[in-house]
KETOR-770704 format. One line per field, with one value per residue (C-alpha): x, y, z. Coordinates in steps of 0.02 Angstrom, whole numbers, padded with zeros to 5 digits. Layout:
residues N
x: X  ...;
y: Y  ...;
z: Z  ...;
end
This chain:
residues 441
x: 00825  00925  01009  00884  00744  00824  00864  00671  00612  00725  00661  00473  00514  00583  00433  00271  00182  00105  -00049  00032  00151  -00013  -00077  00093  00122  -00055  -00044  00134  00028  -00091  00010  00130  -00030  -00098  00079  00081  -00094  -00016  00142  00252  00395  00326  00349  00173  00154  -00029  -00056  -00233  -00350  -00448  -00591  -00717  -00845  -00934  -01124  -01159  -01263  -01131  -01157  -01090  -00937  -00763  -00585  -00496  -00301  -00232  -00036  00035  00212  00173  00062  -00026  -00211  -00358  -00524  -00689  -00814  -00995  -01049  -01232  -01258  -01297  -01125  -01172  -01070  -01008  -00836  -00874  -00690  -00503  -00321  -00152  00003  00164  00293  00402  00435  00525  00598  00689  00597  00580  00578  00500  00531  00727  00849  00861  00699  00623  00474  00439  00453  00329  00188  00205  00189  00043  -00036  -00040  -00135  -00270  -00266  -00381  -00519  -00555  -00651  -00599  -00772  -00809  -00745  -00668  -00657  -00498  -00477  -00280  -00237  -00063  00004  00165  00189  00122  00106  -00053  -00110  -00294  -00394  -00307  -00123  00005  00194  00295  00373  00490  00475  00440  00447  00620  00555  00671  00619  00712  00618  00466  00535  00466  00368  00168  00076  -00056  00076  00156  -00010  -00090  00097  00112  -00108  -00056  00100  -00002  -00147  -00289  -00321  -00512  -00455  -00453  -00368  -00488  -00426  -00251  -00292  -00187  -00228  -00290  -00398  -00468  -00484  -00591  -00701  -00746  -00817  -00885  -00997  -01078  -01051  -01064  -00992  -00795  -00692  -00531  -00457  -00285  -00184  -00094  -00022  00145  00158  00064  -00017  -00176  -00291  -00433  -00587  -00509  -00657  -00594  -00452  -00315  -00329  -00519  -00574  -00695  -00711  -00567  -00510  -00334  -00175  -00059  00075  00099  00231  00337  00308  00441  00423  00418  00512  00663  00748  00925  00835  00733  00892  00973  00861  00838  01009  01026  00879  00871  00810  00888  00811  00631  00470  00498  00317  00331  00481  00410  00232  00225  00203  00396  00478  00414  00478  00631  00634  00610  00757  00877  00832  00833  01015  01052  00973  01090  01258  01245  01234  01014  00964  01016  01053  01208  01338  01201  01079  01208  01221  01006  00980  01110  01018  00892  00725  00715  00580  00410  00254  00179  00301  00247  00079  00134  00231  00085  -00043  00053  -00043  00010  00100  00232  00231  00255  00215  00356  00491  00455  00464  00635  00694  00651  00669  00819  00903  00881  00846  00879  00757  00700  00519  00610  00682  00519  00420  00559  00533  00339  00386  00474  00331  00217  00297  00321  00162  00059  00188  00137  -00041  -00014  00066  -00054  -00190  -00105  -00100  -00288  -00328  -00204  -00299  -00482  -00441  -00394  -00558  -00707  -00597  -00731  -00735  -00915  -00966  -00974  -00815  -00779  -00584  -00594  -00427  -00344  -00205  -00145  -00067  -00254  -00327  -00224  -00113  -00172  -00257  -00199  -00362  -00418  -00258  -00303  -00488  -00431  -00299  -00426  -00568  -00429  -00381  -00561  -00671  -00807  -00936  -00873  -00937  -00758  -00759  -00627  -00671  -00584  -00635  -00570  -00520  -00556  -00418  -00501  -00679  -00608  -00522  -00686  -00789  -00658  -00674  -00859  -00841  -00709  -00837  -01000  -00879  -00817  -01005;
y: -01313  -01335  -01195  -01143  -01154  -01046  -00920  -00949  -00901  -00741  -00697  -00721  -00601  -00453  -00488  -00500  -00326  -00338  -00268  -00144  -00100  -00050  00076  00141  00159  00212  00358  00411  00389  00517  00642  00633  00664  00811  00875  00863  00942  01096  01106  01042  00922  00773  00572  00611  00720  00746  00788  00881  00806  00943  00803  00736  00618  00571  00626  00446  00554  00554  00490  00489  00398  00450  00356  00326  00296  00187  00206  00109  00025  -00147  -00090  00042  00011  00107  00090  00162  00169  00215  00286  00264  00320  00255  00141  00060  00078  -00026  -00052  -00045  -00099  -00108  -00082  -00114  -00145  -00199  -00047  -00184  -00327  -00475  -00532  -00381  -00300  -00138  -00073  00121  00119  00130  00256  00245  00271  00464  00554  00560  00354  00321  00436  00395  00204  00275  00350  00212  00110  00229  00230  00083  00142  00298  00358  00499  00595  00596  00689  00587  00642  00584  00541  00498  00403  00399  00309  00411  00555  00710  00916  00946  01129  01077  00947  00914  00976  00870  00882  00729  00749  00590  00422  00275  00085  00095  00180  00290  00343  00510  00685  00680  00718  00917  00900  00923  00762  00827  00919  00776  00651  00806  00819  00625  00630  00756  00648  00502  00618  00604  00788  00727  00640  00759  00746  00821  00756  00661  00585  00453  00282  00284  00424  00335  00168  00285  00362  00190  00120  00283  00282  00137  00139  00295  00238  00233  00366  00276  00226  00103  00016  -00139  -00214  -00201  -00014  00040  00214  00262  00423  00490  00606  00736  00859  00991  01003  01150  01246  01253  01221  01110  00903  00850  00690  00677  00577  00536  00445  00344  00232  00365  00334  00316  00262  00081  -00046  -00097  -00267  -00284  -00366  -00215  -00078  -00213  -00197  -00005  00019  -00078  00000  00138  00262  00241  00321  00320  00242  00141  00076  00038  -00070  -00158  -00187  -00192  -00330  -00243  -00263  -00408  -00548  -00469  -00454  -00655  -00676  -00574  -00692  -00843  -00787  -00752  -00933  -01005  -00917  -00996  -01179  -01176  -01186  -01347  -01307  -01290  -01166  -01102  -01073  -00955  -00852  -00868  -00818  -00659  -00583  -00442  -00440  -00635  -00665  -00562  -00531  -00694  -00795  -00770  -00810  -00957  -01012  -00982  -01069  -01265  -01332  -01503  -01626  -01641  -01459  -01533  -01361  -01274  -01406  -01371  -01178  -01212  -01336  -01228  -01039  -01057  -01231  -01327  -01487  -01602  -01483  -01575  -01537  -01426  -01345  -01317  -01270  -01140  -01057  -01045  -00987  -00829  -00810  -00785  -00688  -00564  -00562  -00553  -00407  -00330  -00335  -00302  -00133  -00096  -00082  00011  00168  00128  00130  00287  00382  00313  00402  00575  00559  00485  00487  00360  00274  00295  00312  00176  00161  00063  00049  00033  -00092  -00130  -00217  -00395  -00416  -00391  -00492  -00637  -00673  -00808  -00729  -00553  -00476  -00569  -00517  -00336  -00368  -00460  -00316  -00188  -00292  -00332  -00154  -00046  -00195  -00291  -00183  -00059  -00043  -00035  -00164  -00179  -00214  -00239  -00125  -00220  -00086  00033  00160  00144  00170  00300  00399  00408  00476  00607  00657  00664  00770  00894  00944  00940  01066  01168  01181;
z: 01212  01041  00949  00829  00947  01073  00917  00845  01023  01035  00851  00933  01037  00960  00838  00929  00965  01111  01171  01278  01125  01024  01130  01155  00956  00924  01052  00957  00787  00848  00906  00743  00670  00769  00733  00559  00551  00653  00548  00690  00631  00606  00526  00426  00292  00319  00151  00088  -00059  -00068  -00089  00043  00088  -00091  -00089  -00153  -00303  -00415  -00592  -00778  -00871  -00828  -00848  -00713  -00701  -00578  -00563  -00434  -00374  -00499  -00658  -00731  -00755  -00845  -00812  -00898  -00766  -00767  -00597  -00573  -00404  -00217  -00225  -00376  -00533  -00690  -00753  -00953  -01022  -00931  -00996  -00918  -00891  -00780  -00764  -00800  -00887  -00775  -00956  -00956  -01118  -01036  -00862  -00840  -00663  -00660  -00641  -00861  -00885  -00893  -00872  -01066  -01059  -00923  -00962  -01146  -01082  -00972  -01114  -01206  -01106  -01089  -01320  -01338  -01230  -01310  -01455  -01555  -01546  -01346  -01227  -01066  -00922  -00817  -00642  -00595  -00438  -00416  -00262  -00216  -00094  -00190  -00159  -00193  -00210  -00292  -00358  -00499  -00465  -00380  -00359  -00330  -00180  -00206  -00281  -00140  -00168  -00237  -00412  -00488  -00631  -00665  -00719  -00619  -00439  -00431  -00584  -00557  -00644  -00694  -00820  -00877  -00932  -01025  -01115  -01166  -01209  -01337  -01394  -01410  -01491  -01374  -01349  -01300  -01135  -01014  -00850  -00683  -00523  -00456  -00294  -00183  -00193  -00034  -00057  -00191  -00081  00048  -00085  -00171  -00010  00035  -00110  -00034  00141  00204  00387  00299  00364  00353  00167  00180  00053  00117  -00057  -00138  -00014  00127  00182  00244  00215  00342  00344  00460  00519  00539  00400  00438  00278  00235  00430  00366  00311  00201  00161  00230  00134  00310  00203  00335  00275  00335  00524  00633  00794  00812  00882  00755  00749  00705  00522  00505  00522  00386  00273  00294  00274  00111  00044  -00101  00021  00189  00348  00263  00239  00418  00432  00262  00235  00413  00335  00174  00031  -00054  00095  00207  00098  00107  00283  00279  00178  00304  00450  00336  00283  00473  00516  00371  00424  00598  00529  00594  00392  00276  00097  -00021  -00067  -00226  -00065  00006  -00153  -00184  00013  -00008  -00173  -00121  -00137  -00210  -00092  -00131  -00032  -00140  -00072  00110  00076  -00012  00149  00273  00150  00185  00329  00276  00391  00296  00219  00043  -00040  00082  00014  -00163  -00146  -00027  -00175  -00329  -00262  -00112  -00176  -00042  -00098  00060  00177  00336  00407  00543  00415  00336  00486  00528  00368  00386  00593  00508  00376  00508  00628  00486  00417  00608  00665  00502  00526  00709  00669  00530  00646  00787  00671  00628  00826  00818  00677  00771  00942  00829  00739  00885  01050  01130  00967  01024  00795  00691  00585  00431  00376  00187  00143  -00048  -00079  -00095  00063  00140  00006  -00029  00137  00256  00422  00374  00356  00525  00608  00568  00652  00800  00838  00832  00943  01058  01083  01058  01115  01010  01053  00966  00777  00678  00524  00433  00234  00092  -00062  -00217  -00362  -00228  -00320  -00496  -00437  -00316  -00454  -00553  -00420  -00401  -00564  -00545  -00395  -00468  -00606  -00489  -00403  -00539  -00590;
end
């Protein structure tokens, strides 16, 4: 056996999950969360929404706010009722701009900045004589103590914006509305993005109990029935992202180390859309240091720069079924600078791609199967997993990894589906808002 296919096996190896290793990490995923619900220490924040299952009655026009790792987005949404609804205009933006024209998610940028920038977006949608309503779904780890108060707890997916850590949202979009003079849009509700994900396909499928985002972050919320505080339904936020006990690679502890936020967000940085093209480049590196890589000197200097690879790029890999994997050389030859790869070379590449990407979905699902067993111990309900997120959308055999993982654990007779709930966090975010004033009424 050559070099690099000795080192490609041992890489297969510390990567595959197997079935036995799913169990194992969904039974720790359970008990971190029964933990967390008791106030024990625990990897999961188990954080409350004060919202539950949507009634599937609710109606009107509300905006809803989508703030997550990439762009800020702005929807104005007409619910109509029974899961149907209709999205009347959209606004948005990156939080950055790759040309380097400004960037609200660095350590220069304040509070003031983004939610001005936030604020802005929402501008064009709104008439000066209506009143609009507001749902906010923001996607990082927040205090909540009501509906429609949330303290960021800290900043996750290596945003550091500075000013907001401690600082309730809610607070800071009414202060930039009235900057920007829209005194008539009226925040209601901040919910998590999966939250939002869970109520979206709740309002038409009223089987979802589970709400996950599996995109540029990860974390998944839950209908727990029997919620700590109120002793009754309430749609739980686990921040999963934060769970720690899985098996780590030498390439995972790498990247953890030379992340912003050492020591946190395991699942995360092993799962995610951020982090997994990142973990591609630390093996590819490792392969290139031991001579088991072609390229040049520029290679070297390309294969060393952090984060060069994105969760796009995987799927871009794992897409070239081709003999010759023509697509594979022109991504090695344009992105890492290797112009004379060889097919081995090229097949290698898309090896590490997909290790990656199945362990991802592998894990993904063990906290599912973790969260099911809290929930329906027999699994004996129907369950529907409500998914957003590109990585579930866009990368090859992700979503079917997910499904597979689940059957091959819980059996196919069992009714869990896995979906995925486009705009699920926008649509979620207005039925919030619809419920926080059916509420306060």
């Amino acid at each position: 056996m050559s070099k690099l296919l000795t080192q490609l096996h041992e890489l297969a190896t510390q990567l595959t999950i197997s079935p036995e290793q799913i169990g194992a990490i969904a039974a720790k995923f359970q008990q971190a969360m029964q933990n967390g619900l008791l106030g024990a220490p625990s990897s999961l924040k188990m954080l409350p929404s004060y919202l539950t299952k949507p009634s599937r009655k609710e109606i009107g026009t509300f905006l809803a706010l989508d703030f997550g790792g990439t762009n800020v987005r702005v929807l104005l949404t007409e619910l109509l009722g029974e899961g149907k609804y209709l999205v009347h205009a959209r606004a948005g933006k990156p939080l950055k701009q790759k040309e380097g024209q400004y960037n609200h998610i660095s350590k220069q940028s304040t509070a003031e900045h983004l939610f001005d920038f936030i604020a802005k977006q929402i501008a064009p949608l709104v008439k000066p004589d209506q009143i609009y309503p507001l749902g906010h779904t923001f996607s990082f780890p927040t205090d909540q103590r009501g509906l429609n108060t949330g303290t960021l707890i800290h900043w996750t997916k290596e945003i550091e914006t500075t000013g907001v850590e401690g600082k309730d949202i809610t607070t800071l979009l009414r202060s930039a509305l009235d900057r920007q003079n829209l005194p008539n849009v009226i925040p209601k509700a901040i919910i998590n993005d999966t939250v939002g994900t869970l109520l979206a396909s709740a309002y038409e499928d009223p089987f979802t109990d589970i709400g996950s985002i599996c995109g540029t972050g990860h974390n998944t919320a839950y209908i727990e029935l029997c919620a700590p505080d109120t002793k009754r339904p309430m749609i739980i936020n686990l921040e999963s992202g934060n769970f720690d006990q899985l098996p780590v690679t030498a390439y995972d502890a790498l990247l953890d180390q030379q992340s912003e936020k050492p020591g946190e967000q395991q699942l995360e940085k092993m799962v995610s859309g951020h982090y997994i093209g990142e973990l591609v480049r630390i093996i590819a590196c490792s392969l290139f240091d031991h001579g088991l890589l072609a390229g040049s000197t520029s290679t070297r200097k390309i294969l060393t720069t952090p984060y060069i690879l994105h969760g796009a790029h995987i799927s871009l890999l794992l897409e070239d079924n081709s003999e010759k994997k023509e697509q594979i050389a022109h991504f090695l030859e344009s992105k890492l600078s290797i112009a004379d790869s060889t097919l081995e070379d090229r097949q290698t590449l898309k090896k590490i791609a997909s290790l990656v990407s199945i362990r991802s979905a592998r894990l993904v699902a063990a906290t599912y199967i973790g969260i099911l067993h809290h929930i329906d111990p027999d699994c004996s309900q129907n369950h529907t997993i409500a998914i957003d997120g590109s990585l579930y959308e866009k990368a090859p055999n992700y979503a079917e990894t997910i499904q597979m993982t689940l059957d091959e654990e819980l059996g196919t007779k069992k009714k869990i589906t896995s979906t995925l709930t486009k705009d699920g966090s926008g649509i979620g975010a207005a039925i919030a808002t619809a419920i926080a004033i059916h509420t306060k009424s």
